[in-house]
C-alpha atoms as a printed R data frame, in Angstrom:
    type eleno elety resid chain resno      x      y      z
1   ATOM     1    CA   UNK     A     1  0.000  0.000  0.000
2   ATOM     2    CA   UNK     A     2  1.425  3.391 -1.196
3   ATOM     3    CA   UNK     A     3  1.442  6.439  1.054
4   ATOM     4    CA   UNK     A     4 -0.228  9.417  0.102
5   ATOM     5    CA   UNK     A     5  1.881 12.828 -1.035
6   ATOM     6    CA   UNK     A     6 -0.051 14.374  1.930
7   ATOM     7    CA   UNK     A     7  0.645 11.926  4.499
8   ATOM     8    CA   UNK     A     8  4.843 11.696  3.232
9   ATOM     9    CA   UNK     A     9  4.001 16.114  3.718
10  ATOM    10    CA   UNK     A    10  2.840 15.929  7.098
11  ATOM    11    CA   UNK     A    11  5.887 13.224  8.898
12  ATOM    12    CA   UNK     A    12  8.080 14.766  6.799
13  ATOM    13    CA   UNK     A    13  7.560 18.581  7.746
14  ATOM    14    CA   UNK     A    14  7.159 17.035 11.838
15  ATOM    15    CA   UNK     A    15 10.569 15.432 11.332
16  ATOM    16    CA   UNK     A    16 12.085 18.722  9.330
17  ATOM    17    CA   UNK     A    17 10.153 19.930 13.184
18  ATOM    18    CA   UNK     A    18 12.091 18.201 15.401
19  ATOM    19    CA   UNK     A    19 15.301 17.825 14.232
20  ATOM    20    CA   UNK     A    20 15.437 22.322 13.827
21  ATOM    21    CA   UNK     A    21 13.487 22.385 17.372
22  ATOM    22    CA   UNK     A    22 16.804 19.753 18.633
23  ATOM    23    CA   UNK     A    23 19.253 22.089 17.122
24  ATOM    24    CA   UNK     A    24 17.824 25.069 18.216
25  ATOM    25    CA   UNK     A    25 17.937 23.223 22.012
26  ATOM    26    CA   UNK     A    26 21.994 22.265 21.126
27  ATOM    27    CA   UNK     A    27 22.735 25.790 20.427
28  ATOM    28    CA   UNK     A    28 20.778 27.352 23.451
29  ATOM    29    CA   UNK     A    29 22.969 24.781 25.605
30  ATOM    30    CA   UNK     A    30 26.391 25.345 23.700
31  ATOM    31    CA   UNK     A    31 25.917 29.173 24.878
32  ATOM    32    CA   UNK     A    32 24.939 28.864 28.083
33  ATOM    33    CA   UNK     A    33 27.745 26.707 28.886
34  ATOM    34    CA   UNK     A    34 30.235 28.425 26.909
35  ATOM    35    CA   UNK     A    35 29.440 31.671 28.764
36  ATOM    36    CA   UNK     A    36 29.874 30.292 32.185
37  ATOM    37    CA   UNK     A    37 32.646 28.998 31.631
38  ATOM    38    CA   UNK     A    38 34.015 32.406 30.620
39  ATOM    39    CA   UNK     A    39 32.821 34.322 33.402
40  ATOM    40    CA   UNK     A    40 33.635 31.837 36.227
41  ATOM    41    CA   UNK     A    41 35.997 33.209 38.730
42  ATOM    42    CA   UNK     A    42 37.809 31.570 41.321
43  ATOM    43    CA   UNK     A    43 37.337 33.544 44.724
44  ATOM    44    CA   UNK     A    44 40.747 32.383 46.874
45  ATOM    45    CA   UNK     A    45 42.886 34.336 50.028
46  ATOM    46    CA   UNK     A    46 46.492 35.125 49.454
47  ATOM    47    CA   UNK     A    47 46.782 32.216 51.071
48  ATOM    48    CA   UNK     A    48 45.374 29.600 48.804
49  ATOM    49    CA   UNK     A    49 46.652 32.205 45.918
50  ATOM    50    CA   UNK     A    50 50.079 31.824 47.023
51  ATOM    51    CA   UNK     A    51 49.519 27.858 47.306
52  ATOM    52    CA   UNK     A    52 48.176 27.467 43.714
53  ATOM    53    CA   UNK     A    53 51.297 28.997 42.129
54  ATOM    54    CA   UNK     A    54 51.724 29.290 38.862
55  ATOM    55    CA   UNK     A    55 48.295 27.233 37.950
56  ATOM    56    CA   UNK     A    56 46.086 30.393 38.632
57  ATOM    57    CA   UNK     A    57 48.297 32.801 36.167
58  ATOM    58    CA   UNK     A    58 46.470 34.124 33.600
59  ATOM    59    CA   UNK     A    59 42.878 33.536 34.846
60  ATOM    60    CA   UNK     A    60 40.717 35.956 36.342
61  ATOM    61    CA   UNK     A    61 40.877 35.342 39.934
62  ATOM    62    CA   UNK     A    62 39.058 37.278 43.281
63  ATOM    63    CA   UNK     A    63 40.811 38.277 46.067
64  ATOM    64    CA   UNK     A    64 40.447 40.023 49.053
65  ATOM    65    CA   UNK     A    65 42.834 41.357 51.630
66  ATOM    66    CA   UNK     A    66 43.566 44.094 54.217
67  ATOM    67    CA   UNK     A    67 44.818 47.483 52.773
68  ATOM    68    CA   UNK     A    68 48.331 48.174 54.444
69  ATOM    69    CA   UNK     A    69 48.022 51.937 54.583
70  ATOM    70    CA   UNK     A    70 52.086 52.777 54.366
71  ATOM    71    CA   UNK     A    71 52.257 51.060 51.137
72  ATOM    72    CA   UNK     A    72 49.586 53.219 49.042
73  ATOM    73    CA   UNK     A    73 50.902 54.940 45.759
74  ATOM    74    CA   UNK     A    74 49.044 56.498 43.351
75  ATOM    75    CA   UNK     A    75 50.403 58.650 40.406
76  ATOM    76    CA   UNK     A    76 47.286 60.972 39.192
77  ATOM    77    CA   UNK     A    77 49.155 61.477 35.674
78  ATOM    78    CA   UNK     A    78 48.703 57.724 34.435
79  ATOM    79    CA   UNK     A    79 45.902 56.830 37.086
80  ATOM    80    CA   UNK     A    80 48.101 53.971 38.446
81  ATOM    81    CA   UNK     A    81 47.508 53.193 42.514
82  ATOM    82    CA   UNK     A    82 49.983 50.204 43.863
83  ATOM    83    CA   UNK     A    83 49.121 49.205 47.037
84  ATOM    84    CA   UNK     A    84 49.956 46.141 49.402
85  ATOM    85    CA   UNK     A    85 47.382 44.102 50.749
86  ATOM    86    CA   UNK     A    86 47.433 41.649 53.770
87  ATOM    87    CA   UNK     A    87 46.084 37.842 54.276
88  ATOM    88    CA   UNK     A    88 42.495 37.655 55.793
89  ATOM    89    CA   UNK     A    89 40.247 34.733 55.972
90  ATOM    90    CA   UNK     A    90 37.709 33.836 53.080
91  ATOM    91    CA   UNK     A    91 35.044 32.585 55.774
92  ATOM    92    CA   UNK     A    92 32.396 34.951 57.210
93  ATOM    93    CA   UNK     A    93 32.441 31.880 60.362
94  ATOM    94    CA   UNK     A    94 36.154 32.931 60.795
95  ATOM    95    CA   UNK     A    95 36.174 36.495 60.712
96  ATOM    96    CA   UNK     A    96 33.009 36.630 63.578
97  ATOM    97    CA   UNK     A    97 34.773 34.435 65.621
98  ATOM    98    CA   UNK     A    98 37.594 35.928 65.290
99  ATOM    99    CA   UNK     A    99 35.686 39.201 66.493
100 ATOM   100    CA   UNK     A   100 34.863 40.742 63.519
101 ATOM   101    CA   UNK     A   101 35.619 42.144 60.550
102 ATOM   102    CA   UNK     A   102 37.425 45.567 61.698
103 ATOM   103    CA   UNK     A   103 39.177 43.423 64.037
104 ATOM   104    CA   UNK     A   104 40.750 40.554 61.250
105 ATOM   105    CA   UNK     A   105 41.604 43.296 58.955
106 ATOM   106    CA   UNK     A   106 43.726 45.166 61.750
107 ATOM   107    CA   UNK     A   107 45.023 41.835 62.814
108 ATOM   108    CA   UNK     A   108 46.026 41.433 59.094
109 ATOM   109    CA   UNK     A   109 47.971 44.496 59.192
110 ATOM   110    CA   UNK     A   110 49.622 44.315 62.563
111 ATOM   111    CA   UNK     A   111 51.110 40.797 62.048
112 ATOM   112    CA   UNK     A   112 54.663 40.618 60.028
113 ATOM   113    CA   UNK     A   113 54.053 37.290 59.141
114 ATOM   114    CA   UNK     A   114 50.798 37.713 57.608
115 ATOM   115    CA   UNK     A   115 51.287 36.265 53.660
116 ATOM   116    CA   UNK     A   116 51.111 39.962 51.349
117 ATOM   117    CA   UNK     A   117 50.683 40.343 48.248
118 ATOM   118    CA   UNK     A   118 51.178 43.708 45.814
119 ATOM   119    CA   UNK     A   119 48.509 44.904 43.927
120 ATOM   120    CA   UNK     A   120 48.379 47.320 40.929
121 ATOM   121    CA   UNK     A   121 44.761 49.091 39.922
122 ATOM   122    CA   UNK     A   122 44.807 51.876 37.236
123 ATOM   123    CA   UNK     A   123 41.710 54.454 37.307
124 ATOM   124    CA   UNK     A   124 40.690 57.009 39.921
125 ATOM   125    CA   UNK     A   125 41.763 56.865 43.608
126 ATOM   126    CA   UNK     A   126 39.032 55.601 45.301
127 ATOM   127    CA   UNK     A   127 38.084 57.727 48.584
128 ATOM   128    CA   UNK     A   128 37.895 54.265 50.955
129 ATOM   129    CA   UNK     A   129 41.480 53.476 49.976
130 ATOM   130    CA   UNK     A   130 42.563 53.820 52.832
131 ATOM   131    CA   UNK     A   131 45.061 51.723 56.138
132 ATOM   132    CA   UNK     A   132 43.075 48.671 57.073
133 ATOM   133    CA   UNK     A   133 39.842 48.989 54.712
134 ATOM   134    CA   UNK     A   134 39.066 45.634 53.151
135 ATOM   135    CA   UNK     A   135 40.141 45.452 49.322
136 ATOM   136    CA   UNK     A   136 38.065 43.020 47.186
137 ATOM   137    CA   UNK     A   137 39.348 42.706 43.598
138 ATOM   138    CA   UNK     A   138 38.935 41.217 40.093
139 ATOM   139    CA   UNK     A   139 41.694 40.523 38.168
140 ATOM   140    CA   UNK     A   140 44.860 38.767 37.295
141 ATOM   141    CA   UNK     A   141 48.236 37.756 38.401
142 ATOM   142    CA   UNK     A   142 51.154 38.903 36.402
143 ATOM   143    CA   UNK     A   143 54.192 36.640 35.902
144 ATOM   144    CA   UNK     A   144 55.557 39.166 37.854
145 ATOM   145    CA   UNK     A   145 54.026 37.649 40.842
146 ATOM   146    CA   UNK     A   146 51.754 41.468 41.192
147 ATOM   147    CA   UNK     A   147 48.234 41.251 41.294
148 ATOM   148    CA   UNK     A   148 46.433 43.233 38.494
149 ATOM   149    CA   UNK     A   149 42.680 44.259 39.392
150 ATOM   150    CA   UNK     A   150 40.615 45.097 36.444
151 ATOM   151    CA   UNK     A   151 38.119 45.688 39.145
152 ATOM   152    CA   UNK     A   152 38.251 47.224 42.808
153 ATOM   153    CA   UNK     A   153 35.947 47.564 45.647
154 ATOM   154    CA   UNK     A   154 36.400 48.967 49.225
155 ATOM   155    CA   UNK     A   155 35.057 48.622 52.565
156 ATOM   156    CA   UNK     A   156 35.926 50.286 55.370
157 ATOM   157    CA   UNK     A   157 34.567 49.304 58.697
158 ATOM   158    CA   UNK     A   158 35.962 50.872 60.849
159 ATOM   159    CA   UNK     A   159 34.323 54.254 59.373
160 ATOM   160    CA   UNK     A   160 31.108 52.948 59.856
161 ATOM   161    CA   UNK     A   161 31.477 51.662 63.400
162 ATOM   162    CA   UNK     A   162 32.444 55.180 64.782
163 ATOM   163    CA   UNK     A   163 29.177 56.786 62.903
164 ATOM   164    CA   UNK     A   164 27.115 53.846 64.560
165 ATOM   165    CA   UNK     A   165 27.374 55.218 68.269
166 ATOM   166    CA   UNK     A   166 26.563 58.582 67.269
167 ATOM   167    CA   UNK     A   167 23.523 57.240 65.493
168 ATOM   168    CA   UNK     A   168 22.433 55.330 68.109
169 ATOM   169    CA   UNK     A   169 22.437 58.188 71.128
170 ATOM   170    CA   UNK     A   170 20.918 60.915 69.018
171 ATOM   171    CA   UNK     A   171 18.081 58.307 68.621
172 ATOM   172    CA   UNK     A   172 17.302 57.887 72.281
């Protein structure tokens, strides 16, 4: 028994269907994973950084660390701060326990031993660079061994902490 023209039509377009619907699916997927993989970041200490080695060169990597206020440069003309940054831990846990966050970071500064690492950012001076504010950074090390932050945020507890006080007696 012979098929009919309309019948081969019809299984033919569901098939023509499926198999565009499949590669639409395989492209959708191919992106998706593709652009994770290029925006994944690993998130180490100076620690772990320093433990990696050479492995971590090259990818974007970020890092946070305690500003060491003595070592802050910045040249206006070419926008280019360098700055050292201390070893603090990666675990919120840690850092309460350890009484806080204004507390690790001057911890991190205090202690000689504390693993460093030197950090170069070019674009404005921001206004919380400052000693002991928390640096968090996105970038890459240099086989120079210098950390290069495409990106740079600052937080600075201990500025908020004194306001706090204030705050809290001219509400009574």
């Amino acid at each position: 028994m012979e098929q009919s023209p309309i019948t081969e039509t019809r299984s033919g377009g569901r098939m023509k269907f499926i198999i565009g619907g499949l590669l639409i699916i395989a492209a959708v997927v191919y992106l998706i994973v593709s652009s994770t993989r290029a925006s994944a970041q690993y998130f180490l200490t100076i620690e772990e950084l320093a433990a990696k080695g050479d492995s971590v060169k090259g990818r974007d990597i970020r890092i946070s660390g305690a500003v060491i206020g003595d070592s802050i440069q910045y040249d206006p003309q070419s926008l280019t701060l360098k700055f050292v940054i201390a070893d603090i831990p990666g675990d919120n846990k840690v850092i309460e326990a350890q009484g806080g966050l204004a507390e690790v970071l001057h911890q991190a500064v205090m202690d000689p031993n504390r693993k460093k690492l030197d950090v170069v950012y070019v674009g404005p001076k921001p206004d919380l660079l400052r000693h002991e504010a928390q640096a968090i950074m996105t970038g890459k090390v240099g086989a120079d061994g210098v950390f290069y932050a495409d990106e740079l945020l600052l937080k600075c507890p201990t500025k908020y902490e004194e306001a706090v006080p204030d705050q809290v007696e001219s509400g009574s």
